[in-house]
C-alpha angles and dihedrals in degrees: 000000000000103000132179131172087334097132099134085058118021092086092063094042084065106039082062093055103035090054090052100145072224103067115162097108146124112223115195125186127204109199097210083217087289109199091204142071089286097094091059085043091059101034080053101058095037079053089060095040134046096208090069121101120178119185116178116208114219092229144033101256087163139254098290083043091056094043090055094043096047083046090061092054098057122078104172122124092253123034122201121184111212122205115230086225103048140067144210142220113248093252104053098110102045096056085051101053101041095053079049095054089045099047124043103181092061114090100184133028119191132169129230120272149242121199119214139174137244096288096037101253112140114271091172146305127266140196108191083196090216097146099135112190105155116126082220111104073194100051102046091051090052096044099050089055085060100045093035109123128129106018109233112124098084096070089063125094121302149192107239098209103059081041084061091062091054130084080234100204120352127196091260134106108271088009098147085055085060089054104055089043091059086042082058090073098050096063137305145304127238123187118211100226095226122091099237095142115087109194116204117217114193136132087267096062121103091243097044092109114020091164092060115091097199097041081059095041085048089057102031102037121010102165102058101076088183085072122247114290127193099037095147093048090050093051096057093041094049090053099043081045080057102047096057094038079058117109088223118107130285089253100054079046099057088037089059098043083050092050080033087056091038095049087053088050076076095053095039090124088056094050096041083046099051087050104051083047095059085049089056104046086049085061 
């Protein structure tokens, strides 16, 4: 559990967990340097269960920094990320690992959501309709790209070792999409058809305010007060990174950076626009 500044929430975050009808688990949480109660909230609760590990970082390194930290410090079969705002039905775990230990070609298995507000109470609910079955490294890239709405499938349940051939979440816009795109070639997705995930929405959250450039530096990188520049150009890096780090055939490689090169022709004006930026601020 990556956590930063999420006091109001965090409690319940780990009440969900701690009470999985599946319990044999380690639950490690990296503090991204809060500057509010949630570090007593945390040290509390690792002080009441032994299955708690809390670890504070000195310094703010953002939240894909801290996913891919908290990440390090893990070892166990199947990895979950758990969000510090969110929660989870008691039975979250054992659906997903169930569907994972019967079924060895799927690398992630995640549950369907309901989106709440700030005090908990139903906004709506929502299927990402990520199930990704098909045998096609290929397929299963391409189609994920055209279902892909809310995130929310990369805080199910994951097999560490295809996670360890991924860059996991990177410092760039939509970064844990292209995670779980690159995730896609490694083996298939399988939704448990229950809705066990409960989503907060609230002004704290990361994706509050997508429109706001400052609200996204402040997640993603904290630490560059001139802003992030080239986020179009890292995506597409970071994916076709990912294509050719991928264990599928040459062929399924060169026909996704074809469909990869094709799918950038649509955000030429991004790209043209990024670049004309970095000249100017060189000047």
């Amino acid at each position: 559990m990556p956590v930063y500044n999420c006091e109001a929430f965090v409690g319940c975050a780990l009440e969900s967990l701690l009470s999985q009808t599946f319990g044999d688990f380690e639950l490690v949480i990296s503090d991204n340097a809060s500057t509010d109660g949630t570090e007593d909230v945390c040290r509390a609760f690792a002080e009441r269960d032994a299955r708690i590990r809390y670890v504070r970082r000195p310094d703010n390194i953002g939240g894909p920094g801290n996913f891919r930290s908290v990440f390090s410090l893990c070892s166990g079969e199947y990895h979950k990320w758990a969000t510090a705002d969110d929660y989870w039905d008691s039975r979250f775990l054992e659906r997903c690992i169930a569907m994972l230990d019967a079924h060895p070609d799927v690398v992630l298995c995640y549950s369907k959501t309901r989106l709440i507000d700030a005090a908990g109470v139903l906004i709506s609910y929502y299927e990402d309709n990520l199930d990704l079955n098909q045998s096609s490294p290929r397929d299963r890239f391409r189609d994920l790209f055209s279902r892909i709405g809310l995130c929310h499938a990369h805080l199910g349940v994951i097999r560490r070792e295809a996670m360890k051939h991924t860059s996991l979440i990177s410092p760039e816009r939509g970064s844990d999409v292209h995670f779980l795109a690159e995730l896609a070639l490694y083996g298939k997705f399988a939704v448990v058809p229950e809705y066990l995930f409960h989503r907060r929405f609230h002004q704290g959250s990361s994706s509050w305010d997508r429109t706001s450039h400052e609200h996204q530096r402040r997640y993603y990188e904290p630490t560059r007060q001139n802003g992030f520049a080239m986020q179009t150009w890292r995506k597409y890096r970071q994916l076709l990174d990912g294509v050719w780090r991928s264990p599928i055939e040459i062929r399924s490689k060169a026909a996704l950076t074809m469909d990869l090169l094709r799918k950038s022709v649509w955000e030429r004006e991004a790209l043209r626009a990024e670049i004309i930026s970095l000249v100017a601020n060189r000047h």
